[in-house]
N, C-alpha and C positions, 0 to 999 in steps of 0.2 A: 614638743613635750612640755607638758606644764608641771611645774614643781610645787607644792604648799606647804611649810612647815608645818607642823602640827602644834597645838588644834590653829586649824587655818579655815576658812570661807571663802570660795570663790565663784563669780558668776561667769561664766562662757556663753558668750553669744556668736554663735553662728548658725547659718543653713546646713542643714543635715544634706551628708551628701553620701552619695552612693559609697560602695565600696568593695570592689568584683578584685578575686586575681589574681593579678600581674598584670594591675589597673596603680597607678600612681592619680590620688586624688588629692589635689593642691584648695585649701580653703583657708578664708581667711575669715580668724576670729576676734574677738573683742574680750578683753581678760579684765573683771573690776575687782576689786577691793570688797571681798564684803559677799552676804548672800542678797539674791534678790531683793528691791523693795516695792511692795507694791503701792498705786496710788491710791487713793483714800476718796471716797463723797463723790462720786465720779459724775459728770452733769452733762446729759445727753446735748444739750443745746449747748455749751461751752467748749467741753470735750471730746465726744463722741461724733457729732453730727460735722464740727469741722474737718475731722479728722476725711470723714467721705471726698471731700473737694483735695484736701492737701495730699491725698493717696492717687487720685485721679479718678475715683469710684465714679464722681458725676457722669464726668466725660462718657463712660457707658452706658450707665445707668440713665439716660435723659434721652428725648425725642426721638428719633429713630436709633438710637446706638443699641447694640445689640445684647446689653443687659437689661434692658426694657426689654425686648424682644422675648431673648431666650429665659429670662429668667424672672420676670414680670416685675420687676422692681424697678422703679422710681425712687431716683432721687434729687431731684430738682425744684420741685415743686417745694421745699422749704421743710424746717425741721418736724412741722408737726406732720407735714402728707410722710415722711421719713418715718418717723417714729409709729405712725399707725401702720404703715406698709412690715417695717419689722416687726413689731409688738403684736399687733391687732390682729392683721389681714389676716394671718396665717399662723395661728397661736401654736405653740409648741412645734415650730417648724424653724425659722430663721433667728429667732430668740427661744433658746430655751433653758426656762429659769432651774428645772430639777437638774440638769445636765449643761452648764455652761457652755464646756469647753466641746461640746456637739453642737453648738449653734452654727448653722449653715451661713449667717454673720462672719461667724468667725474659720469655718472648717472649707468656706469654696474658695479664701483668696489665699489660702494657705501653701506648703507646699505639702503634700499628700503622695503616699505611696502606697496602691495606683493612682497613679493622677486622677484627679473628678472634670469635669466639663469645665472649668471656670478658665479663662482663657489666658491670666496671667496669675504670677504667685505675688502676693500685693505684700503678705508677712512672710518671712523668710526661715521665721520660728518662733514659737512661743514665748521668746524673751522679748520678741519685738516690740519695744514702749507701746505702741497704736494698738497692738492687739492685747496688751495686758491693759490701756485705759476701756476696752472694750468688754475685755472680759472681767473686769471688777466692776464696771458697769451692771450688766448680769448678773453677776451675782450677787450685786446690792440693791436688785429687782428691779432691774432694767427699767427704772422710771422716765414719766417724761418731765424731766427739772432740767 
């Protein structure tokens, strides 16, 4: 149980998890100081594009692995074949600027209930720092800077 004095702000980060019962659901969260912050000027080539390798996105995403396969995305080929792949190929489909937080970007490594096809959960929930430098991305019009 978390306590706030009042007037208080606080940020909770954790994975949403089920909750059936006479089901004991044990999670563990992250409690900050403060309401969310989001980042600011977000730079697909600084921030965004690395974030693919430090997540492990490549690793699928690249020569026979099976996010090339099933899901046609490339991302190996470097920031700009990335950027046209999300942006370009498939406009209002994997980035989408009227609806962010629908970008299949950001909605297949999620965790989702009913689960979608994506094979692992990469953000654990929308507080995730990687999926909020993503989704400010987005919606500061997903440039390629």
């Amino acid at each position: 149980m978390v306590s706030l004095g009042r007037p208080a702000a606080a940020t909770v980060d954790m994975a949403t998890s089920p909750v059936n019962a006479g089901v004991v659901t044990l999670a563990e969260a992250t409690v900050t100081d403060g309401a969310q912050v989001l980042p600011t000027n977000v730079s697909f080539l600084t921030s965004v594009f690395p974030t693919f390798s430090a997540r492990g996105c490549v690793a699928c995403h690249s020569g026979g692995g099976p996010g090339k396969d099933l899901g046609g995305l490339h991302l190996d080929g470097g920031a700009n074949l990335a950027y046209r792949e999300l942006v370009e190929e498939r406009p209002n489909t994997r980035v989408k600027l009227a609806t962010p937080e629908m970008s299949l970007v950001l909605t297949f490594p999620s965790r989702e209930d009913p689960p979608d096809r994506h094979p692992n959960i990469t953000y654990a929930s929308a507080l995730d720092p990687d999926y909020l430098k993503i989704l400010v991305w987005i919606r500061e019009g997903a440039r390629n800077n």
